[in-house]
N, C-alpha and C positions, 0 to 999 in steps of 0.2 A: 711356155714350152708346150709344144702339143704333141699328141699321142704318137705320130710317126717318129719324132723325137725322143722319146721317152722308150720307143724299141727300138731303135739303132742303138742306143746307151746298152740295154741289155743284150743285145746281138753283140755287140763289139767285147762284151767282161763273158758272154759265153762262151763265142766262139774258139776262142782259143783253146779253154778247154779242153771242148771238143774234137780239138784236133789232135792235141796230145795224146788224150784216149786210146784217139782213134790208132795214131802211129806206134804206140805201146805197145797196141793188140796185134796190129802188124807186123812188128816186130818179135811175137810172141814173149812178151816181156809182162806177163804175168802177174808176179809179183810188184811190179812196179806201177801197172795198171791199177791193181786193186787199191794199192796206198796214194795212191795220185786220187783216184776217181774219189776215195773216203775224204780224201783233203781238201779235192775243189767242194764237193756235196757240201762241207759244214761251210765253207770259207766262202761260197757263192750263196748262199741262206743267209748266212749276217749281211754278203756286201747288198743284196737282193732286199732285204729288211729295210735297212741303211736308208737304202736309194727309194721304197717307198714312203720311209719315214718323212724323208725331205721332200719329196715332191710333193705332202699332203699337207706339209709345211707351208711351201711355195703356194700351193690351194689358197690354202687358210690364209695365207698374208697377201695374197692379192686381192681375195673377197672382201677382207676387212680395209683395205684399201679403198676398195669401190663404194661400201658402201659406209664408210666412215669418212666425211670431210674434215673432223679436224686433228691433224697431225698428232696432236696431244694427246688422245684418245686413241688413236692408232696404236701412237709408243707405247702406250700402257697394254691395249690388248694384247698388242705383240708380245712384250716381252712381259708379262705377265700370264697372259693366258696361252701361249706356246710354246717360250723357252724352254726345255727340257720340261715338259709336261706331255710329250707322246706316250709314254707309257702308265698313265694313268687316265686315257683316255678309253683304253679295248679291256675286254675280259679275255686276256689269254686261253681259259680255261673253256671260253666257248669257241664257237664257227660263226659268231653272226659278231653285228660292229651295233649292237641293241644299246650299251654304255655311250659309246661315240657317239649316236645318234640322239640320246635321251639329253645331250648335252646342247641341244639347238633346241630341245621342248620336247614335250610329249608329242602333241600336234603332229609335229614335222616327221618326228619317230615312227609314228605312225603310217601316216602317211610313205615313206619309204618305205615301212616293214611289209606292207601292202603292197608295194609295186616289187620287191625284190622274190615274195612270196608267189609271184602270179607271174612270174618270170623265169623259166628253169634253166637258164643261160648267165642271167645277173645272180642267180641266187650260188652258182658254178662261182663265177668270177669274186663272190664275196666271201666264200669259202674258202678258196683259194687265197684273195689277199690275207685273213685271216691263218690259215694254215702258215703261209711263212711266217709271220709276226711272230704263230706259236711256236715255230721250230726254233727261229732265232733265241725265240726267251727261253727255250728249252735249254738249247746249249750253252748260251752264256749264264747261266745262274746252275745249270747241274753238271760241269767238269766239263769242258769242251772236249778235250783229250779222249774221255772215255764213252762221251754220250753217242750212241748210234744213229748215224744217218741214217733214214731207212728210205725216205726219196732217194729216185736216181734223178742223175745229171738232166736229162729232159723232163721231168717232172717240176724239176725247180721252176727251169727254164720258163715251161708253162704256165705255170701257178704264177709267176714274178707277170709274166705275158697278162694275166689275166686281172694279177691282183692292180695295175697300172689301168688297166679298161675299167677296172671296178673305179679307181680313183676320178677317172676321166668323170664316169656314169655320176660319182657325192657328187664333182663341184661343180657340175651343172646344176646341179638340188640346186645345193646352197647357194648358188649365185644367180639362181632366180628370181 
């Protein structure tokens, strides 16, 4: 799946949104506006999460595809070292993917910590992908109900925009 693809998918779960918003405020429907806008805000951060979760998935199981020829080997990476193990790959609690990377070697770590550092666009787009990860584990482990969005609707947007370019940016590392 490539990057054009990867923003249609998120153009297409925003937009509508967006519209709704928009016709709320139009309608001077105030009230309605606010509770809609707080409910897409958490509900587009998880589905936003989600969808990078899986596409880094998608990353990872195609590289180890390529660069692993025997099948048996493959099945074991796979579903050992990715089945549900996205979430002990990031430190929530930071802005950088330093755990995730330290996970390919020091070396490599490095290596991209250096190039994301000398970079004030990728080093945006890594913040970003990281910022939704945290929000998502924000709200799902401390009361979704109560937890405050405090991103708006194009902010998400953004950050989802950016944290997908950041993905783009690993699995070219890694599949070099």
């Amino acid at each position: 799946m490539g990057l054009a693809e990867d923003l249609s998918y998120i153009e297409s779960l925003f937009q509508p949104s967006f519209a709704l918003i928009k016709y709320l405020e139009e309608k001077r429907e105030i009230s309605f506006k606010s509770y809609s806008e707080d409910h897409f805000k958490k509900n587009l951060t998880v589905v936003a999460a989600s969808y990078l979760e899986h596409r880094l998935g998608s990353i990872l199981t195609e590289i180890i595809k390529q660069k692993c020829s025997d099948p048996k080997f493959q099945y074991f990476a796979i579903n050992k070292g990715l089945e549900r193990q996205f979430q002990t790959f990031f430190d929530f609690k930071t802005t950088n993917v330093n755990k995730f990377l330290a996970l390919f070697g020091e070396e490599f770590k490095s290596m991209i910590c250096k190039e994301i550092d000398a970079d004030k666009e990728l080093t945006e787009q890594m913040t970003a992908f990281m910022e939704i990860l945290r929000i998502r584990n924000d709200l799902v482990h401390n009361n979704y109900i109560i937890f405050p969005a405090s991103a708006t609707l194009t902010e998400i947007y953004e950050k989802t925009k950016n944290g997908i370019i950041f993905l783009d940016y690993i699995g070219q590392k890694l599949a070099a």
